[in-house]
C-alpha positions as CSV (number, residue, x, y, z in Angstrom):
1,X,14.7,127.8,-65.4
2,X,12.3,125.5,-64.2
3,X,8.7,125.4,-66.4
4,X,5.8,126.0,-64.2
5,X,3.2,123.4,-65.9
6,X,0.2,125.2,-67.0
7,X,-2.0,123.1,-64.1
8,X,-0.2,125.2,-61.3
9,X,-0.6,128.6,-63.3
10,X,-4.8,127.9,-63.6
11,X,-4.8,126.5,-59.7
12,X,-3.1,129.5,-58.9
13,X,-5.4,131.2,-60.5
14,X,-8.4,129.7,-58.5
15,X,-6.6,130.6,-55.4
16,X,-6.8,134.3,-56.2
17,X,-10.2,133.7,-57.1
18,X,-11.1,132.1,-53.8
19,X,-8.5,135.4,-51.8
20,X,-11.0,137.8,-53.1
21,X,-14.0,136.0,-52.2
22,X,-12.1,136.0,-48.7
23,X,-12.6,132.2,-48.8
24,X,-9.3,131.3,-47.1
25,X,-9.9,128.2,-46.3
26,X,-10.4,127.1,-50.0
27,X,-7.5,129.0,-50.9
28,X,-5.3,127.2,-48.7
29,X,-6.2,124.0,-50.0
30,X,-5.5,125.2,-53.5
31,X,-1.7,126.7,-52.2
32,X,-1.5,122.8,-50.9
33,X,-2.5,121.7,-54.3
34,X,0.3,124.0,-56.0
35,X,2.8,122.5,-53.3
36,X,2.0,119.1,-54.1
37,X,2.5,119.4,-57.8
38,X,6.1,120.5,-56.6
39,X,6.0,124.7,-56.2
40,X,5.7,127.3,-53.9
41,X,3.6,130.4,-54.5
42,X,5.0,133.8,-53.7
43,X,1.9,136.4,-54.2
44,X,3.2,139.8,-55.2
45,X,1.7,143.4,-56.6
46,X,2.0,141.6,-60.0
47,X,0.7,138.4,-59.6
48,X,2.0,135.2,-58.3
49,X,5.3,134.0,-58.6
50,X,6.6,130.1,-58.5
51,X,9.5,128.8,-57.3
52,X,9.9,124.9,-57.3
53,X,10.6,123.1,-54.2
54,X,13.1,120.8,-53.1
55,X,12.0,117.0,-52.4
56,X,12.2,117.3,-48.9
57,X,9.7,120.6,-48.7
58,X,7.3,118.9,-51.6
59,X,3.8,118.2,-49.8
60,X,3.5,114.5,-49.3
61,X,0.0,113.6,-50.6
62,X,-2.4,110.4,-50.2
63,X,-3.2,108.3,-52.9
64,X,-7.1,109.3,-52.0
65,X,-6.5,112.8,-52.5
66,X,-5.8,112.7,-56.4
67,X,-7.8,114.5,-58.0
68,X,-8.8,112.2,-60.8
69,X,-9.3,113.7,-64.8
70,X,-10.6,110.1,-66.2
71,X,-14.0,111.7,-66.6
72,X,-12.5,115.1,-68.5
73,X,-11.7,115.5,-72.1
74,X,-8.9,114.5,-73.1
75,X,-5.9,117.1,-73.5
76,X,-2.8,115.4,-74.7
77,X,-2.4,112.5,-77.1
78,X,-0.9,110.0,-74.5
79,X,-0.1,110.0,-71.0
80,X,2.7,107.4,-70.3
81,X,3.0,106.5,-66.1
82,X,5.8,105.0,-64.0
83,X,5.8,104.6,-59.9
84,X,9.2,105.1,-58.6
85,X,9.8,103.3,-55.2
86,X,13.3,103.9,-56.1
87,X,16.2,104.0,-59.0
88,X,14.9,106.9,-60.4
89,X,17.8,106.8,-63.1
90,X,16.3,104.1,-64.6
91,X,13.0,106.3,-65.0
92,X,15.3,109.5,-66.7
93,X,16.8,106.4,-68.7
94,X,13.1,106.3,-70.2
95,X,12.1,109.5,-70.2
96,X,14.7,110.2,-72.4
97,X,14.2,107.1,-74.9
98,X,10.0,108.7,-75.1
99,X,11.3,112.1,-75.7
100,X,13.8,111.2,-78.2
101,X,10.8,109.3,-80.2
102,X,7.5,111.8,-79.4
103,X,7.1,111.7,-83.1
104,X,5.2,115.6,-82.6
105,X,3.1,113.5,-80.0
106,X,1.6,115.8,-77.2
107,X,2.8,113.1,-75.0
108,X,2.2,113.5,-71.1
109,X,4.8,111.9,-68.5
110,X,3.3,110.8,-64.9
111,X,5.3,109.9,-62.1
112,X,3.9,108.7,-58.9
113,X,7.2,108.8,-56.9
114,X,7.2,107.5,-53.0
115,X,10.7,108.5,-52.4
116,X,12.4,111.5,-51.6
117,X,14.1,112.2,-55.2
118,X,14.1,116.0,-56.1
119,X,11.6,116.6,-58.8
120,X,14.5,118.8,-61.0
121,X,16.2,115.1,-61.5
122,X,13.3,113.8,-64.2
123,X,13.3,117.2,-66.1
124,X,10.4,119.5,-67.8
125,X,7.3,118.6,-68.9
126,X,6.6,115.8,-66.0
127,X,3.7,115.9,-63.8
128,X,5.4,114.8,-60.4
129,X,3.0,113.0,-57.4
130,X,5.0,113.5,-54.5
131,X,3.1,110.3,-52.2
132,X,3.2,109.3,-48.7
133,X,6.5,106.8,-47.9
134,X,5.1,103.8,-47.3
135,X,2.1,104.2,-49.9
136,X,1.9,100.8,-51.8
137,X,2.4,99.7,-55.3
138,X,-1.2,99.2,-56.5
139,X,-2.3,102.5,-54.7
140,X,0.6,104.8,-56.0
141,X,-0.2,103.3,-59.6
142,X,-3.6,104.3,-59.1
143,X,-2.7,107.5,-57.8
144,X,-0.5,107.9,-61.2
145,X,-3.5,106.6,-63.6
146,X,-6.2,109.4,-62.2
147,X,-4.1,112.3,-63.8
148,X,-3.9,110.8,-67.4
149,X,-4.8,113.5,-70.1
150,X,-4.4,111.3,-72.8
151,X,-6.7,109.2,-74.5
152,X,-4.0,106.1,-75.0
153,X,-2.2,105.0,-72.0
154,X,0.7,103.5,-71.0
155,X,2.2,101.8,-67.7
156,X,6.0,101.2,-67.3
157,X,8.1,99.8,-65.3
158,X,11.8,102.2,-65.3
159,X,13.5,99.0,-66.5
160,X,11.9,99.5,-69.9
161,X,13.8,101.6,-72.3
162,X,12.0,102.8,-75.2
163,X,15.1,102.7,-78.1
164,X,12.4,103.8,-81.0
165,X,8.8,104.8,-81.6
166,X,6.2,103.0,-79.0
167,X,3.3,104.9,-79.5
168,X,2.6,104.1,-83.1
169,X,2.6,100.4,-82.8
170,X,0.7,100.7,-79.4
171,X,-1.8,103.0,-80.9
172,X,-2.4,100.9,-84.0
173,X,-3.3,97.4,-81.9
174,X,-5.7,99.9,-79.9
175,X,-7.8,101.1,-82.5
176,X,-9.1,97.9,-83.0
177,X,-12.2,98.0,-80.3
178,X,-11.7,94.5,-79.4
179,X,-8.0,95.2,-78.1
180,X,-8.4,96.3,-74.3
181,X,-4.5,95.7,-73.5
182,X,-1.6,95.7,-75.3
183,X,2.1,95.7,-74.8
184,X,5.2,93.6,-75.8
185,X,6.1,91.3,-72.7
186,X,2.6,88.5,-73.4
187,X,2.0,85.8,-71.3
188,X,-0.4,82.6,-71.2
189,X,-1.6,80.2,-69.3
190,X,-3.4,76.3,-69.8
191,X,-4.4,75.9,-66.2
192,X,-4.5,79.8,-64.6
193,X,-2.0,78.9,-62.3
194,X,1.3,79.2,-64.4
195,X,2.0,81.3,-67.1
196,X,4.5,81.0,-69.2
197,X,6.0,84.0,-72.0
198,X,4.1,83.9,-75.3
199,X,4.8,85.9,-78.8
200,X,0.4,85.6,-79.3
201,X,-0.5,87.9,-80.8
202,X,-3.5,87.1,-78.6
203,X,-2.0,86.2,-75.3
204,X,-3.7,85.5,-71.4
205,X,-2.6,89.0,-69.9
206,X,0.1,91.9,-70.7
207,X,3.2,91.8,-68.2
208,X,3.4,95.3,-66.6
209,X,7.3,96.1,-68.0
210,X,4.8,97.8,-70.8
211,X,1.4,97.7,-70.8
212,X,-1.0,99.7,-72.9
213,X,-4.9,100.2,-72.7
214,X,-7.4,103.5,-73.6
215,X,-7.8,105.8,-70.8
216,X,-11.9,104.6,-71.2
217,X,-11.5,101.3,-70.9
218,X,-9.2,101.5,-67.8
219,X,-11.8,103.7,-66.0
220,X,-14.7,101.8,-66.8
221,X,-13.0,98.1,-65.8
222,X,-11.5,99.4,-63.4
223,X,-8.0,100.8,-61.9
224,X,-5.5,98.2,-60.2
225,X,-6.2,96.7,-57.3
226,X,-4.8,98.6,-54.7
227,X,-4.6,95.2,-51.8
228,X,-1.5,94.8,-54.1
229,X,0.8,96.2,-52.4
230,X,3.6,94.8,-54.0
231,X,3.8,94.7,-58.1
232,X,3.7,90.7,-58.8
233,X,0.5,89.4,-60.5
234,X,-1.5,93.1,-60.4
235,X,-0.5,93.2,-64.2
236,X,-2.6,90.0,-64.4
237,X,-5.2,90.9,-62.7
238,X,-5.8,93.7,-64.5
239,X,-5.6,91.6,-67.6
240,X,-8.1,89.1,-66.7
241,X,-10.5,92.3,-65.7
242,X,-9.8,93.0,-69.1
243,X,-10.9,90.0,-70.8
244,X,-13.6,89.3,-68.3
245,X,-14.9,92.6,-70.0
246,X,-15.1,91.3,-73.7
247,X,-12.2,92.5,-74.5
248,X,-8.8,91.0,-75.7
249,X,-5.2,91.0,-74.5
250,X,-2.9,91.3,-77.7
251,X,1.0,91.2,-77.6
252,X,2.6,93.9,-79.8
253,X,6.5,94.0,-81.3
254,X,7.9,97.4,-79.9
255,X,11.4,98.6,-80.1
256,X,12.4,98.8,-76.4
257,X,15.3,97.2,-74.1
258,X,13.9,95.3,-71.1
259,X,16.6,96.2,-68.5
260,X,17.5,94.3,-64.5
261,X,14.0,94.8,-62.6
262,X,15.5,96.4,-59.6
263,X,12.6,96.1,-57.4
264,X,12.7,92.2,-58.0
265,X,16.6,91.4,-57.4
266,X,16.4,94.0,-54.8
267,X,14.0,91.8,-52.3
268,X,15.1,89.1,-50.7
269,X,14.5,85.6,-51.9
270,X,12.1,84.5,-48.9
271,X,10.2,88.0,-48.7
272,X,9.9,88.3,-52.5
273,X,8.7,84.4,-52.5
274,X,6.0,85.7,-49.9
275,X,5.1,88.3,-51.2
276,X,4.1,86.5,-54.8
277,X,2.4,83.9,-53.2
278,X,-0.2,86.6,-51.6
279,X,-0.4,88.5,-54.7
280,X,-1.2,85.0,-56.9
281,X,-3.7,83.9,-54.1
282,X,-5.6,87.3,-54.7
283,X,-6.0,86.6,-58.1
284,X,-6.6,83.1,-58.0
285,X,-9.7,83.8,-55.4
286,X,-11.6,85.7,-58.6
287,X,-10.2,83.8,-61.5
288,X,-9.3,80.2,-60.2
289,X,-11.9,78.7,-62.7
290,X,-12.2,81.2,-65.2
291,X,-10.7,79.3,-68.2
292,X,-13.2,80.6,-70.5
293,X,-10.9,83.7,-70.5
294,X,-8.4,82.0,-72.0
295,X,-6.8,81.6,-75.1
296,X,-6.6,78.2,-75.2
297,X,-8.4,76.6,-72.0
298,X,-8.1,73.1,-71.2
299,X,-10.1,70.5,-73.6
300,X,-11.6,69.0,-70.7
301,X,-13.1,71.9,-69.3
């Protein structure tokens, strides 16, 4: 039997709030609400009743219309995100290296999926954003990011496979203030326009296989950009938004299995060629001259 997550239990209970006010048109928007977290509401003489939909009757919903919880206390311990713009098998992969390794973590899963996949194929306990085909990387991320509950956060990529505990590590390096981002795959630069893989610890920017940041400091920098489209270079960005901030980028050891990036051998050479160049332009028009942000700028500069 399929869990019905406690969000859809209080909406639903707003909706019968709004029936007996005879406000129908709110109550509508809250059944919408239900359907978009992935259930149908049956009303009945002893309450409502929820039965979970398949993917093809989920209501698709735009990025815009997420209701975001950054500025609400937080209720779990960690919210850990992935978008899926396919190979959701290599998302269950993860899910089931976190779950294996909560530790008694209230640890909340995200997944901001643009695909068709039925929602019963990642499990209980997941908080499913059923987006618009066609809705783009940086946008479904965002999308993702504005339902965390949990005061540490953490974006994956599904060819990550936790094989131990992540959270302690990641949640040590973030109690130190001065961390904004944190993760496992660091990078650096000498000139800002290429990076190179780095063991730091203090590092240029946090690849996005598995970054880490708190839920404050990614609301008050700042969510991804959504003009990326495609993933390349946002986890930069983001970085350097970071840093530009005060704050630092430090690489962490965590036990985890960096798998083939589907997305990346997926695209063909010449469109996955263009589409990094446009990502690396975008950042380069903010950052072409920031090497006071890095950890080692230039001499001469």
């Amino acid at each position: 039997m399929t869990e019905v997550p406690d969000e859809v239990r209080a909406i639903a209970a707003q909706r019968d709030e709004r029936r007996r006010a005879k406000d129908f048109a709110a109550a509508d928007a809250l059944r919408d609400r239900i359907a978009q977290l992935g259930f149908a509401v049956i009303d009945g003489p002893d309450g409502p009743a929820f039965e979970p939909l398949a993917a093809d009757e989920t209501l698709r919903i735009a990025p815009p219309d997420v209701d975001s919880l950054l500025d609400e206390p937080p209720t779990a311990d960690v919210s850990v995100h992935w978008v899926v713009e396919g190979w959701p098998e290599d998302v269950v992969r993860a899910l089931a290296g976190f779950r294996a390794n909560e530790g008694g973590r209230n640890v909340q899963y995200v997944i901001a999926d643009t695909t068709e996949t039925d929602p019963a194929t990642y499990g209980d306990g997941v908080e499913l954003l059923a987006l618009e085909t066609g809705t783009g990387w940086g946008a479904a991320r965002n999308a993702g990011l504005k339902r965390s509950r949990g005061p540490i956060v953490l974006v994956m990529d599904g060819s990550v496979e936790p094989t131990g505990d992540v959270f302690g590590p990641l949640g040590a390096a973030l109690g130190d203030p001065s961390v904004g981002v944190t993760g496992p795959f660091g990078i650096s630069t000498e000139d800002l326009r290429e990076f190179h893989e780095s063991d730091g610890p203090e590092v240029d920017a946090i690849e996005g296989y598995l970054m880490a940041f708190r839920r404050d400091v990614i609301r008050d920098v700042g969510l991804f950009d959504e003009k990326f489209r495609w993933y390349r270079t946002a986890d930069i960005e983001c970085s350097f938004r970071i840093k530009e901030a005060g704050l630092r980028a430090l690489r962490v050891d965590v036990p985890v299995i960096k798998h083939e990036h589907r997305m990346y051998h997926a695209t063909p050479e010449a469109e996955r060629d263009r589409l990094s160049k446009r990502n690396f332009y975008r950042f380069l028009e903010r950052f072409r001259d920031r090497y006071d942000l890095l950890v080692e700028p230039p001499p001469d500069v």
